[in-house]
N, C-alpha and C positions, 0 to 999 in steps of 0.2 A: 255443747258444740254441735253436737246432732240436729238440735231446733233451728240453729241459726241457716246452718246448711238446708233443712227443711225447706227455711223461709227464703233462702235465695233463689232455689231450685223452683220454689212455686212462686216464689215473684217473678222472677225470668221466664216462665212457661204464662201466665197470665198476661205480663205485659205483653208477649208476641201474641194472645190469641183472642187479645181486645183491641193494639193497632189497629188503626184505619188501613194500613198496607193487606193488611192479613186479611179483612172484610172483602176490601175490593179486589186483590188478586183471588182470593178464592170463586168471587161474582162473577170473575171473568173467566176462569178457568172452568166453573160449572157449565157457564154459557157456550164456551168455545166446543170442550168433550161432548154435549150435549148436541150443538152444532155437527162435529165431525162423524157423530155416528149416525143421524139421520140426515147425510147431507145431500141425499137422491133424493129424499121428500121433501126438503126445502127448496131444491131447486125445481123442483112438479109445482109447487106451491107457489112460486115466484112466475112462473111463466114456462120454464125450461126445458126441453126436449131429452132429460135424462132419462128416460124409457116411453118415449113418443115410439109408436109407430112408423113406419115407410114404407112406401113401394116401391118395387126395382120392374119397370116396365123392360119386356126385352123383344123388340123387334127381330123372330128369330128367320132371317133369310139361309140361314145353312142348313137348318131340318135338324136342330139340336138344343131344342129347348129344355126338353126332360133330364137332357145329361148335364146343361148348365148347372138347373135349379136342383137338381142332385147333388152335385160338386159342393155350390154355394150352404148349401142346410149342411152338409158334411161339414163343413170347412168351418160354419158360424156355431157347432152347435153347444160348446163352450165358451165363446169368445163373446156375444153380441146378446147382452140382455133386451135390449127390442124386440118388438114386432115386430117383422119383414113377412111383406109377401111380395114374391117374385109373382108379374101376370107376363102372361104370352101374347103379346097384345097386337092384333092388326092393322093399329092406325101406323101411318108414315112417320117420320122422327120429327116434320113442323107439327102436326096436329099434336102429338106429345110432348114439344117444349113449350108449346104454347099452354096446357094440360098441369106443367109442374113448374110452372112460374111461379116464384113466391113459396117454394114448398121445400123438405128435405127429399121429396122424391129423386131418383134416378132413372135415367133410361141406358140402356148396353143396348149397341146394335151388334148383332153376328150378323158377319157376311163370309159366305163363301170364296176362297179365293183356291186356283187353281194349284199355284205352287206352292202355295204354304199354307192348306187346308182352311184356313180360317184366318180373318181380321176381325177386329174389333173397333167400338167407341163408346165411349162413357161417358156419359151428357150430364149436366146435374144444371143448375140454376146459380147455384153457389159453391164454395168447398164441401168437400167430400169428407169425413174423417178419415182420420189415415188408416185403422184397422180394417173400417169396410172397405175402402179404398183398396187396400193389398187383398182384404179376403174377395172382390169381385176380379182383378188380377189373375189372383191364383185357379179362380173357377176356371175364370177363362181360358187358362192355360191348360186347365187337365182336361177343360173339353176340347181342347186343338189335337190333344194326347188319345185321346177316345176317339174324336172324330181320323183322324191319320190311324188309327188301329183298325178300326173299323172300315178303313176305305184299302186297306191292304188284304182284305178277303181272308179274313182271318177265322176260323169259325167263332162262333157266339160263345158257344162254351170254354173255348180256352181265353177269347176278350174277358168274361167275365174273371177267369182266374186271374189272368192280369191285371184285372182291376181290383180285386180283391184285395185286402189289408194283409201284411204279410203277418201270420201267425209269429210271436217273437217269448220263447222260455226262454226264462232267466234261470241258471244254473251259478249257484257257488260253492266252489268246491270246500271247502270249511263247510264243517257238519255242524258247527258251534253257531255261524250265521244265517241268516236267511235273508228272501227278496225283502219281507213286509220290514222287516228293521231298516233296510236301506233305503227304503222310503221314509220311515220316521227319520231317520236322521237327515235324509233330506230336504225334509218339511222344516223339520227343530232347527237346522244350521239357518236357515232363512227369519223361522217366527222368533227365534230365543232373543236375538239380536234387538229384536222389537220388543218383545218385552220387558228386558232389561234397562231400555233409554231412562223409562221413570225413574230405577235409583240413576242414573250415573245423573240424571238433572238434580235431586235432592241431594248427594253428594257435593255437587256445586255448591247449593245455597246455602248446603251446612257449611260448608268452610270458608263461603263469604259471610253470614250471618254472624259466626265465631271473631272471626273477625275485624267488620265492622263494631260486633258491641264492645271488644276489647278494646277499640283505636277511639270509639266514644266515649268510656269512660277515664283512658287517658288523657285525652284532649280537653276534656272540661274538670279533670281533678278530681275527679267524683271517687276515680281508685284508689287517691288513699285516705277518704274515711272510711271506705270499705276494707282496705286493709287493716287499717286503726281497729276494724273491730272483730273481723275475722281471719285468720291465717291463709296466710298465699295457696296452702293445699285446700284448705274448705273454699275456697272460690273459684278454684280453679275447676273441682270435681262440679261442682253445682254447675259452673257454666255450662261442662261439658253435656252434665245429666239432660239440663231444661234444656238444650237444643237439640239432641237429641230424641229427644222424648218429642217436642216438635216436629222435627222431622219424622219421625214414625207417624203423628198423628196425621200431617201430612199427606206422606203416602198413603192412608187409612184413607181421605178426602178424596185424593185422586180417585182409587179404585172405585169408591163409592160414585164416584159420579158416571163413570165409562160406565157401573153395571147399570146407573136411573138411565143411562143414553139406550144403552142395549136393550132396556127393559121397556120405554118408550118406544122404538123404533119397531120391536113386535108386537104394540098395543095399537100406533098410528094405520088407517089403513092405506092399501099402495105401497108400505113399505114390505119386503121380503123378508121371513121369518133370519135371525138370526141364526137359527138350528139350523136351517139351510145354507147360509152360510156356511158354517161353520163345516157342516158334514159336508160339501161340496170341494173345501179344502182337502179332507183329510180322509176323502172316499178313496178305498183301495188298501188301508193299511187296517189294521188289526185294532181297533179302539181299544179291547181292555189291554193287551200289551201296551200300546202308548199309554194309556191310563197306569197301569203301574211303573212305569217309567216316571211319570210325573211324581209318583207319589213321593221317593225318592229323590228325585232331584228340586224339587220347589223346598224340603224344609234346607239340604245340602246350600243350595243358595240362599234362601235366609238368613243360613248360622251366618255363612262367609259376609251377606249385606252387612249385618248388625256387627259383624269384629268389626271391616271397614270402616263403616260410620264412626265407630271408636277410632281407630289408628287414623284415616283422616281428620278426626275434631281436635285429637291430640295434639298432631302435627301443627293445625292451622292455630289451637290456640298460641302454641310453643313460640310458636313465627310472631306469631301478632304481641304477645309480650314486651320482645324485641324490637318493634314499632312502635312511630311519637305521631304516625300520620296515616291517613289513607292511603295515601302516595305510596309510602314505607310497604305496606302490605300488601297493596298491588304489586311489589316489584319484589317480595318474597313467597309470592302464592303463585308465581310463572311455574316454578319445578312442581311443585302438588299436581295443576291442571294440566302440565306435560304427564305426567306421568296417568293421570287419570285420561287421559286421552287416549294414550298407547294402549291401555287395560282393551278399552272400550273397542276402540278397531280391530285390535289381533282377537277377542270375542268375536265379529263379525264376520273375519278371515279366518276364523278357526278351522273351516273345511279345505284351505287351501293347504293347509301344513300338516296333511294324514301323513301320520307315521312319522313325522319330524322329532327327534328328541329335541331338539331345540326349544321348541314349543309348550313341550314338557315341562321341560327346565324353567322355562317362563315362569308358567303356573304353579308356581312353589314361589314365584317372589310376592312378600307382603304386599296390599296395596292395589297390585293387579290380579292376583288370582279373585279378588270377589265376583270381578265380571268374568273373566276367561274360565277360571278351572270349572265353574258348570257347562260354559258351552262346550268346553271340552268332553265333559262326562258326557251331555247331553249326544253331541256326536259317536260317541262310542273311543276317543282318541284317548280316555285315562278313566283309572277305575276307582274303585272306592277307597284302595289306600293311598291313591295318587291325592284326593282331595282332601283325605286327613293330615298326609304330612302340608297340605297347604296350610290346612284351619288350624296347624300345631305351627305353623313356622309364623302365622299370623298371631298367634298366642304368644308365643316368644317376643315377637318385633314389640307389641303393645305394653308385654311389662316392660320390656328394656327403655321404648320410648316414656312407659311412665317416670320411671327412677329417675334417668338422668335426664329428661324433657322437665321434671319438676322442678329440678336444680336452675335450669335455664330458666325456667317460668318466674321462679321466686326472685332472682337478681334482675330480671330483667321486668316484671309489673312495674316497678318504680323507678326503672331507668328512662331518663327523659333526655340522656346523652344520643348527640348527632353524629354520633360514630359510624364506619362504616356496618353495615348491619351484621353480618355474616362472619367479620371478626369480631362482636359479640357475642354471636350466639356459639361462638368455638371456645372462645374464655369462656364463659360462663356454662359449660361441660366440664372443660377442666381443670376449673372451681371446686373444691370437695363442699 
């Protein structure tokens, strides 16, 4: 019995990774990952002004050029990976439109006015992007704020404290917490979310994959010389194994290809190291505390991926048994992908529900805590025996769903009755 199971386990895992489906989504998905992580250098490479150069020409009639081009460097100097240079420049605004025809250049004119320190105008040739847009805006306005400070005879030395950045401690009074954790968890509540989409997309295709093969080989007959020749339980675990084992290898694919993109995009030149990146994100917080942090919560969400993947395949094959069609299983796979939806979102919103028991409670139901209960850890909102009693309640649901999902499985592979679905699939539970 051991061998036959062998053989369907490795015929089912062969047949998907010799498809033509399987060659060309993965062609295309190397290409796309590949794509999205050098996509500033493709667009250099194509023509594009993704880190072009400009000047902001600024006709200054008020006598406040330096506080402008102060303001603006202040204001851009995390916001605007370009080159800008602001010039001070003495032509008129015709010899300067005429100057940046055809160009991304800008011109600001400052003009002095009487009663309301300063006007403005912002000339361009074409559209402005909307970030530089607001960041030349807002210069403008802290220099009307400087310029009005300054014309109230203010001395120099306290304009300056004025202008200064106001000094801001963060104090928490819990001795147990600190600033740098609250920053990690407000970093994590944002990237976790992201990094999580890839299972919740392979959880998809697991339980349409499951699915679909089960509705093809009822549809063409083929399940019952397979039955004929091995037991409703040996074909049932084997489906499960070989697509699963799929879908890991899968996942294993993806990654591989985001690190050849990431690993490219710092060999290409023009492009920005990814370490910069990265530490650009995550500058201010404590690396090896995030670092141990991760250590702990990446294998935590593993375990809970890999139950999932089980108690989703189970489910979906269970459903699909009980189908004679495509149709059929589309219209038993709505509650699965509900539910897998809800997981997904209340993960993403998991910073909005601090301190909610509610949320808690969630994270303990089979099926969603794979995606939630790490955001949750990851945030700080449940701790390590909150996410055991998940992995044990998920342990529980997947024997229970084996025992009597197998009952449903076995009357229902060779039911090709047009019943309604769902009062089959309740007799044939309570079926012994």
């Amino acid at each position: 019995m051991m061998n036959k199971f062998m053989f369907l386990v490795t015929h089912g895992l062969k047949k998907k990774l010799k498809s033509k489906a399987f060659i060309i989504s993965n062609i295309i998905l190397f290409v796309l990952l590949i794509a999205v992580t050098n996509v500033d250098t493709i667009i250099n490479f194509f023509g594009g002004d993704f880190n072009d150069s400009f000047n902001i020409y600024v006709i200054d009639d008020a006598g406040c050029f330096e506080t402008f081009k102060s303001n603006y460097e202040n204001i851009n100097s995390d916001i605007d990976n370009r080159q800008v240079e602001i010039i001070n420049s003495n032509k008129d605004r015709k010899e300067l439109q005429d100057e940046i025809d055809d160009s991304d250049d800008i011109i600001v004119e400052l003009l002095q006015d009487r009663e309301y320190y300063l006007t403005a105008s912002i000339i361009s040739d074409g559209y402005i992007d909307t970030l530089i847009y607001q960041s030349i805006v807002q210069s403008i306005n802290n220099t009307k704020y400087t310029l009005a400070l300054s014309n109230s005879n203010i001395d120099k030395e306290e304009l300056m404290k004025i202008e200064s950045p106001v000094n801001i401690s963060r104090i928490i009074i819990d001795e147990e917490k600190n600033s740098e954790e609250e920053s990690e968890n407000m970093i994590m509540s944002v990237v976790f979310p992201t990094l999580i989409l890839p299972f919740f997309m392979l959880i998809i295709l697991l339980v349409q994959m499951i699915g679909s093969e089960i509705n093809e080989e009822k549809s063409t007959r083929s399940m019952e010389v397979i039955i004929s020749n091995v037991s409703a339980k040996t074909h049932f675990f084997s489906k499960l194994l070989s697509n699963n084992l799929f879908i890991i290898f899968q996942g294993f694919l993806l990654f591989l290809y985001v690190a050849l993109g990431l690993l490219i995009r710092n060999l290409l030149p023009g492009s920005s190291s990814i370490i910069n990146d990265i530490g650009s994100i995550f500058q201010g917080i404590n690396i090896s505390s995030f670092m141990d942090k991760l250590i702990y919560v990446i294998p935590v969400t593993l375990v809970l991926m890999v139950l999932s993947f089980v108690g989703y395949s189970l489910i979906a094959g269970i459903l699909a048994s009980m189908t004679v069609s495509a149709e059929d299983f589309q219209q038993v796979q709505t509650p699965i992908m509900i539910i897998l939806l809800i997981s997904y979102y209340l993960s993403v919103m998991a910073g909005m529900f601090n301190g909610s028991i509610f949320i808690k409670i969630i994270s303990y139901f089979p099926l969603i805590s794979c995606l939630l209960a790490p955001a949750l850890l990851v945030i700080g909102q449940v701790g390590f025996i909150d996410i055991f009693i998940s992995i044990a309640v998920l342990v529980i649901f997947i024997l229970l769903l084996t025992k009597y999902g197998l009952r449903v499985y076995k009357i229902g592979i060779l039911n090709y009755s047009t019943d309604k679905l769902w009062t089959k699939v309740f007799k044939a539970i309570r079926k012994n």
